[in-house]
N, CA, C and O atoms as CSV, one atom per row, in Angstrom:
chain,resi,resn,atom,element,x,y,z
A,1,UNK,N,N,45.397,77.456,63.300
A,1,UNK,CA,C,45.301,77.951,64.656
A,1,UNK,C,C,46.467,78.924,64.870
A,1,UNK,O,O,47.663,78.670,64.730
A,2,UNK,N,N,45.835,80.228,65.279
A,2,UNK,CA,C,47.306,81.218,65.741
A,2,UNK,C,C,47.331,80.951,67.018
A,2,UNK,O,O,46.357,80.618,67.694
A,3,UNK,N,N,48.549,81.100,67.422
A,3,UNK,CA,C,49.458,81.284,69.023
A,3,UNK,C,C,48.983,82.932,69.195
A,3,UNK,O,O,49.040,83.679,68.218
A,4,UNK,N,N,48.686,83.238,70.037
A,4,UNK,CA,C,49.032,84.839,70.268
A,4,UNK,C,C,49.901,84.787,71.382
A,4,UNK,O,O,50.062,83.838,72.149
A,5,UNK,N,N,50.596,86.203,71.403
A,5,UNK,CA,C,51.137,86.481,72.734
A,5,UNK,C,C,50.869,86.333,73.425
A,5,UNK,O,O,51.815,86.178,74.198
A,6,UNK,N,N,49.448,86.168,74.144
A,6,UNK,CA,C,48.869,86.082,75.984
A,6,UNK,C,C,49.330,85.057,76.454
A,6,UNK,O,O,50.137,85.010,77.382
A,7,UNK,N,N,48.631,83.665,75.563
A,7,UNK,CA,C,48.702,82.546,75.996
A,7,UNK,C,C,50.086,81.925,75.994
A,7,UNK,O,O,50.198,80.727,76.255
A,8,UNK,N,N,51.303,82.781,75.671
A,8,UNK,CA,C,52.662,82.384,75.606
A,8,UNK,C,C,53.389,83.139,76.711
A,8,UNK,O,O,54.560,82.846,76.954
A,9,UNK,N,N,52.737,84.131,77.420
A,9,UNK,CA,C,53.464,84.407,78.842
A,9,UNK,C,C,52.873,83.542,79.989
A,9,UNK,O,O,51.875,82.824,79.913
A,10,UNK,N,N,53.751,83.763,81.168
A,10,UNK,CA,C,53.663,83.167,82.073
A,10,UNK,C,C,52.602,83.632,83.164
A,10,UNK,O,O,52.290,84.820,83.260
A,11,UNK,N,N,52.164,82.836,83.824
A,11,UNK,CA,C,51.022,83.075,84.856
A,11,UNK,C,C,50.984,84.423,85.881
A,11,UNK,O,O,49.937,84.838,86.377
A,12,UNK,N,N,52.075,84.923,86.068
A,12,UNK,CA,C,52.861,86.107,86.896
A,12,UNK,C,C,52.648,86.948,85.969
A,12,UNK,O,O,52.136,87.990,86.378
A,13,UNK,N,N,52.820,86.904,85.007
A,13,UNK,CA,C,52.771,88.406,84.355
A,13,UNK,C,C,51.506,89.270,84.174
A,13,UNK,O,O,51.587,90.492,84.044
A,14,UNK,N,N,50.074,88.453,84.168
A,14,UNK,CA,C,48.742,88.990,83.972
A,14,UNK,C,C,48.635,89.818,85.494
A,14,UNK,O,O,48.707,89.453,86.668
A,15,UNK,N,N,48.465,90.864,84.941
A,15,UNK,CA,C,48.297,91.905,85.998
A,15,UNK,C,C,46.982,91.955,86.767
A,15,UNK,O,O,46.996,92.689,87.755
A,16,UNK,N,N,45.687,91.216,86.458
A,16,UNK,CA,C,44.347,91.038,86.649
A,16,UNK,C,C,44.442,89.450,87.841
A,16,UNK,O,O,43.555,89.121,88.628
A,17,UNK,N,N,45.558,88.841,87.657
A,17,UNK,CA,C,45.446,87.791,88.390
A,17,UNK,C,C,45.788,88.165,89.820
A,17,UNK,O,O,45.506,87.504,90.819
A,18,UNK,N,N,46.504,89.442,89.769
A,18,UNK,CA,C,47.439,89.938,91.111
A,18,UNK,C,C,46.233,90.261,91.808
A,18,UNK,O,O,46.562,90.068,92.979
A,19,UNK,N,N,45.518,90.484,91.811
A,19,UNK,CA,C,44.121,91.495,91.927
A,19,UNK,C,C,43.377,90.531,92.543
A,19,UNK,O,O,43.084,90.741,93.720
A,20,UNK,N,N,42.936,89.346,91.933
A,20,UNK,CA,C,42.357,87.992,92.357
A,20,UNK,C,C,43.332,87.352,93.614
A,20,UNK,O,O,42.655,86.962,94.565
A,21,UNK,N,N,44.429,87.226,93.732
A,21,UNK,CA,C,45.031,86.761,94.335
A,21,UNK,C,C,45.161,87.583,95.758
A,21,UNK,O,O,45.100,87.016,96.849
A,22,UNK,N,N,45.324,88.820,95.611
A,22,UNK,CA,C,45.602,90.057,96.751
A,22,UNK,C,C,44.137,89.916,97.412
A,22,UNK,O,O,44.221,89.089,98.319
A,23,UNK,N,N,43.266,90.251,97.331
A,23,UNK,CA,C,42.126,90.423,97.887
A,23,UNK,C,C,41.898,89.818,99.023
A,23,UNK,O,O,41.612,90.313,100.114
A,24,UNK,N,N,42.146,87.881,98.484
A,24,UNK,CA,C,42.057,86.882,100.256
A,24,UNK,C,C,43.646,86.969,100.687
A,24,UNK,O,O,44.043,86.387,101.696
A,25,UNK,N,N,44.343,87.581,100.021
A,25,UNK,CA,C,45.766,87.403,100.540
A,25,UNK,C,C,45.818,88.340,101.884
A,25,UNK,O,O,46.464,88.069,102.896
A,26,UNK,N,N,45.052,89.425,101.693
A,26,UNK,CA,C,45.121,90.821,102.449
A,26,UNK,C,C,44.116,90.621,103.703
A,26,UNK,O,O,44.290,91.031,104.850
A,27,UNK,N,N,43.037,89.898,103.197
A,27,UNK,CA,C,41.805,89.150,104.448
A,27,UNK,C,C,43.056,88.313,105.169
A,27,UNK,O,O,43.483,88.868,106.181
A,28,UNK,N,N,43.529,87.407,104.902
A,28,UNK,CA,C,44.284,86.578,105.295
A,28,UNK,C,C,45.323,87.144,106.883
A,28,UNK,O,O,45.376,86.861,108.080
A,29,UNK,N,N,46.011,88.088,105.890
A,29,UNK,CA,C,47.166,88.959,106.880
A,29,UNK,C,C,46.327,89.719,107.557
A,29,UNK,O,O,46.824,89.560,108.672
A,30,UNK,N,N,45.323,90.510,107.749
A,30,UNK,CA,C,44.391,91.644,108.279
A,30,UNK,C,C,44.103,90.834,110.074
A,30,UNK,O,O,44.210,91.244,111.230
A,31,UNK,N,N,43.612,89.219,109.260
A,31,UNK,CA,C,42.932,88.671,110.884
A,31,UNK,C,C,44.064,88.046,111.314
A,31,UNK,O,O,43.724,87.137,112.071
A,32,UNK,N,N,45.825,88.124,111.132
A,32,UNK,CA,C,46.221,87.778,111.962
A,32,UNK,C,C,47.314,88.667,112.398
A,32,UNK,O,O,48.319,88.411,113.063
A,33,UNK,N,N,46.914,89.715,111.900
A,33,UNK,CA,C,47.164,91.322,112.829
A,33,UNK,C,C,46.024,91.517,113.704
A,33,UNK,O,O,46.179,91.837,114.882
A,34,UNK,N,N,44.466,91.271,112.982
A,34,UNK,CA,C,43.439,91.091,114.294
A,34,UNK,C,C,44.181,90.346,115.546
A,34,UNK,O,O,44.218,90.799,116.690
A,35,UNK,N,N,44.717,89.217,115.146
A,35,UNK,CA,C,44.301,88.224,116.379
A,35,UNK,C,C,45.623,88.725,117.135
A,35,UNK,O,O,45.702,88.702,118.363
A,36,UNK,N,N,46.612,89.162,116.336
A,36,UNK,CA,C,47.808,89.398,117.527
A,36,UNK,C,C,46.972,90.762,118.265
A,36,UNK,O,O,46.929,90.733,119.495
A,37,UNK,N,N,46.331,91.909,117.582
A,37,UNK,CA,C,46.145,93.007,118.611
A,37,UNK,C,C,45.235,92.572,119.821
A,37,UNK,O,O,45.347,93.015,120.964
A,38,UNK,N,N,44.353,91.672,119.414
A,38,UNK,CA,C,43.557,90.993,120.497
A,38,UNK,C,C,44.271,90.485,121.385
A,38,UNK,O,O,43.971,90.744,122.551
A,39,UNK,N,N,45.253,89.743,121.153
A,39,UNK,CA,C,45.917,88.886,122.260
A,39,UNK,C,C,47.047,89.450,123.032
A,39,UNK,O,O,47.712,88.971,123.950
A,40,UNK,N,N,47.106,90.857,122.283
A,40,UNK,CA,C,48.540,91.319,123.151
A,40,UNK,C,C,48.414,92.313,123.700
A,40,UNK,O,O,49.277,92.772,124.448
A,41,UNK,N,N,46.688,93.182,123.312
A,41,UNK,CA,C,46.192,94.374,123.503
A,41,UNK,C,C,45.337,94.399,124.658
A,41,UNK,O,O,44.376,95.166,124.719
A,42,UNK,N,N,45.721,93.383,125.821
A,42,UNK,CA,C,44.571,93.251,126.647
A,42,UNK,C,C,44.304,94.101,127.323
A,42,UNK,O,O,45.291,94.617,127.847
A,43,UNK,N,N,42.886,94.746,127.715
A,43,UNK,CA,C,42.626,95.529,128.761
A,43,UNK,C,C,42.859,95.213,130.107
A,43,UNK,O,O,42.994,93.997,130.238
A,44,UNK,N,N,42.938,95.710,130.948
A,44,UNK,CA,C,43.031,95.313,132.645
A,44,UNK,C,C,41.882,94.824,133.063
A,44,UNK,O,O,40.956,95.439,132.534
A,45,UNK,N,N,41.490,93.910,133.847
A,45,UNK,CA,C,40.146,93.520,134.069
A,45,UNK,C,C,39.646,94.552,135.220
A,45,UNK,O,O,40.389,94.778,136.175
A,46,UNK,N,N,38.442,95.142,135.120
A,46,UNK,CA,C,38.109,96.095,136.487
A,46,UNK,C,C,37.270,96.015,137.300
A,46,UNK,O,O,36.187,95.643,136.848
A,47,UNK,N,N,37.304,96.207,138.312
A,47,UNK,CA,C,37.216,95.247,139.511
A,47,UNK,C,C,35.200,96.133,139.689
A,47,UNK,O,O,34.916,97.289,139.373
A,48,UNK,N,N,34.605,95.482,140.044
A,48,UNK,CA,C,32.795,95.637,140.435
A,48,UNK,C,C,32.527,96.258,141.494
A,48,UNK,O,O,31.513,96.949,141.592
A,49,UNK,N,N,33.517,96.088,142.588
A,49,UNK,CA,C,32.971,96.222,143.815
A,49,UNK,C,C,32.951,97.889,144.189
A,49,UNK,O,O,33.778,98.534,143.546
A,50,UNK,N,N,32.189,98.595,145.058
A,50,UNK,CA,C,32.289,100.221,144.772
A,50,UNK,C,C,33.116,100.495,145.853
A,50,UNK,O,O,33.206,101.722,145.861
A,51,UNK,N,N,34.014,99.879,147.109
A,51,UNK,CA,C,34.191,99.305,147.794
A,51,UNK,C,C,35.767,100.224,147.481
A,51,UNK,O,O,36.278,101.119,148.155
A,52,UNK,N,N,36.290,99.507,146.053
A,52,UNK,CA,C,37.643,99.711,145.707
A,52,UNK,C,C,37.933,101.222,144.939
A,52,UNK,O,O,39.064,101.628,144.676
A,53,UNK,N,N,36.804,101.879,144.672
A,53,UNK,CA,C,36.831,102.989,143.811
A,53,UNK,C,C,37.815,104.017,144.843
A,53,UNK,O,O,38.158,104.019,146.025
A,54,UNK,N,N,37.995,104.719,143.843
A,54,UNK,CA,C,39.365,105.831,144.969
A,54,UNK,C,C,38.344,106.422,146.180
A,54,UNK,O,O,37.165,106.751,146.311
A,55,UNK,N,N,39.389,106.351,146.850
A,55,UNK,CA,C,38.844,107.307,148.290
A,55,UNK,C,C,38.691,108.467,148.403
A,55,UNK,O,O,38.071,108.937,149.357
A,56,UNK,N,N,39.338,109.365,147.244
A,56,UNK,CA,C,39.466,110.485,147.475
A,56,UNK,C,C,38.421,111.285,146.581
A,56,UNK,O,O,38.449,112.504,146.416
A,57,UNK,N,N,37.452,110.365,146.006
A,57,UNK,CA,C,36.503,110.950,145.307
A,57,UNK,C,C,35.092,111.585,145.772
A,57,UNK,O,O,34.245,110.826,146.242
A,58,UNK,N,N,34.866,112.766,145.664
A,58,UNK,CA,C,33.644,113.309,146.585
A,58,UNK,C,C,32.402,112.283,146.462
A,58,UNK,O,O,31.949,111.940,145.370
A,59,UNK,N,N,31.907,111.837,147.690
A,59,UNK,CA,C,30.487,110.974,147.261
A,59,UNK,C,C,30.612,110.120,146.446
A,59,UNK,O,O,30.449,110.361,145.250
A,60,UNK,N,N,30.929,108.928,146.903
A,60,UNK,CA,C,31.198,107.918,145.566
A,60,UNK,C,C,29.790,107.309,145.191
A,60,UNK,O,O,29.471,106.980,144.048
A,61,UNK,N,N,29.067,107.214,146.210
A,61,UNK,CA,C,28.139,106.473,146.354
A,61,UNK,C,C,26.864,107.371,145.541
A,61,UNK,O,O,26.212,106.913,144.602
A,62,UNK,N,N,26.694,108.653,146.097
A,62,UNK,CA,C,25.869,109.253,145.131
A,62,UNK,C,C,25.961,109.417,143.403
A,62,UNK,O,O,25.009,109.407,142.624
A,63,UNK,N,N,27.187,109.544,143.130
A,63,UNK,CA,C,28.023,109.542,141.705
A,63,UNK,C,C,27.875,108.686,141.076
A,63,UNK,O,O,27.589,108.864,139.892
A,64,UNK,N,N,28.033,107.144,141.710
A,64,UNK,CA,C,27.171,105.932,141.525
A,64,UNK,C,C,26.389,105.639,141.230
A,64,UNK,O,O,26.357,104.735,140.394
A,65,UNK,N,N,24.854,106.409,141.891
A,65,UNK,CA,C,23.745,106.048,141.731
A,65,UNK,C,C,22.990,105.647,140.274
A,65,UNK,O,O,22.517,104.619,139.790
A,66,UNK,N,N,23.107,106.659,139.972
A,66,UNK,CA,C,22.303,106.350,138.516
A,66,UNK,C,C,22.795,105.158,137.814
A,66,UNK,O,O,22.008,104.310,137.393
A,67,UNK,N,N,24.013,105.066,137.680
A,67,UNK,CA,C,24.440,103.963,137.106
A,67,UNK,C,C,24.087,102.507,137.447
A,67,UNK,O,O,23.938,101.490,136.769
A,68,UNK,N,N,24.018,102.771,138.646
A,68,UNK,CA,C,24.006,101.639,139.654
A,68,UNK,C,C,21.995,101.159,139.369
A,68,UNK,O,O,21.437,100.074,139.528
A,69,UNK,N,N,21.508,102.313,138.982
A,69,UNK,CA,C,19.751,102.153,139.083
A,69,UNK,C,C,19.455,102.247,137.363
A,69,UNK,O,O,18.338,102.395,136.867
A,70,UNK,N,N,19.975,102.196,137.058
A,70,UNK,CA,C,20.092,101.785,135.153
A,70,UNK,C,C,20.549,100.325,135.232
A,70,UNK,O,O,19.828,99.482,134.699
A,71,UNK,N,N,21.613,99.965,135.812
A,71,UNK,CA,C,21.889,98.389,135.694
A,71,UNK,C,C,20.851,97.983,136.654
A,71,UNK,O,O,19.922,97.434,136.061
A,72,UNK,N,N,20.732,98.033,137.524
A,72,UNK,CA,C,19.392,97.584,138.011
A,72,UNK,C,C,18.374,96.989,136.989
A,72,UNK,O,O,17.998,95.845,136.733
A,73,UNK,N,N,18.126,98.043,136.584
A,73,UNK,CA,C,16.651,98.408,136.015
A,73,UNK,C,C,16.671,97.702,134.544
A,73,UNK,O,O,15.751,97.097,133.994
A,74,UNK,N,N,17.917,97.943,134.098
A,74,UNK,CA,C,18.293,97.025,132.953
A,74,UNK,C,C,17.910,95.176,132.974
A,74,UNK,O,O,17.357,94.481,132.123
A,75,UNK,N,N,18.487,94.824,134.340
A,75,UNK,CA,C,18.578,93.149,134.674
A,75,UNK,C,C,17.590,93.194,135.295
A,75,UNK,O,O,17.870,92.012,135.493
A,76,UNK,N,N,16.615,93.371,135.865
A,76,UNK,CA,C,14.995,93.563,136.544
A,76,UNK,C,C,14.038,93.503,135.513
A,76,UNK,O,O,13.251,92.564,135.390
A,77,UNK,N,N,14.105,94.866,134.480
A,77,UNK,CA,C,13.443,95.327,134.129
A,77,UNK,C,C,11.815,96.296,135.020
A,77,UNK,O,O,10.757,96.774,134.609
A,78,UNK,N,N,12.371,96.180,136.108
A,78,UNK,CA,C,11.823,97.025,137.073
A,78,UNK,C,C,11.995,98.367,136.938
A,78,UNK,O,O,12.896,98.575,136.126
A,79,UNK,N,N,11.596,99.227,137.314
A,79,UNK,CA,C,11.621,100.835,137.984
A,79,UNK,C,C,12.802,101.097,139.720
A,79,UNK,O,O,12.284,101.063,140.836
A,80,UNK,N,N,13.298,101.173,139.650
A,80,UNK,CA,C,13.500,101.451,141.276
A,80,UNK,C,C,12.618,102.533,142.126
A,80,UNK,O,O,11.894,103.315,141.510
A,81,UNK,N,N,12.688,102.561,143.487
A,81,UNK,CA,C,11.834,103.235,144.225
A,81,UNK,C,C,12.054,104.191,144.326
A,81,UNK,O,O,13.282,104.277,144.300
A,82,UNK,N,N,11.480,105.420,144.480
A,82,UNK,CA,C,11.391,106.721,144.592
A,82,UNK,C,C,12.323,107.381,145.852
A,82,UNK,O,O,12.032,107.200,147.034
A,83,UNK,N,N,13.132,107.931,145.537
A,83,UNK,CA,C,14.059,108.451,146.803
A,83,UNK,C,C,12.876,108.884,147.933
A,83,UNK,O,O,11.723,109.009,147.520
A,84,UNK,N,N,13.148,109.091,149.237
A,84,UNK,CA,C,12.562,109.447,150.138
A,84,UNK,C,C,13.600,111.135,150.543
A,84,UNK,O,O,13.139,112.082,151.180
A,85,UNK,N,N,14.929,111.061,149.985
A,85,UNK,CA,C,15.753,112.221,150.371
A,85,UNK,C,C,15.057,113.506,149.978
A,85,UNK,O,O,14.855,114.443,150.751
A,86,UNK,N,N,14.567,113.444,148.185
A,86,UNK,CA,C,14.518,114.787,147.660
A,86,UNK,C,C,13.341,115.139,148.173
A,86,UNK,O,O,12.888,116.264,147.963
């Protein structure tokens, strides 16, 4: 039986193991840089009501509309009614 060199170095030195090892090492560190940007990156919560939107914006309410008749129409699944304005 010969000895060769491989099986007489140490576990650290195979350069193919670093490779195996890095892969979940890097998953590992990745989700808990995820979880800190999540937890420290919070958005402001913003408020629903049209009520609070700036005052100084021309027609809030018309500017609104569509949006306002897409979410509608989204949670209905209805059509809304035909303006009587145009």
């Amino acid at each position: 039986m010969s000895n060769s060199s491989s099986s007489q170095r140490p576990w650290w030195s195979f350069g193919h193991l670093w490779l195996v090892i890095a892969g979940p090492l890097l998953v590992v560190v990745a989700s808990f840089v995820t979880f800190y940007l999540a937890a420290n990156g919070q958005d402001p919560v913003l408020s629903k009501s049209t009520a609070e939107v700036r005052a100084d914006a021309p027609d809030t309410l018309t500017t609104l509309a569509p949006a306002v008749q897409a979410r509608n129409h989204a949670a209905t699944g209805t059509l809304p009614a035909p303006d009587a304005k145009k």
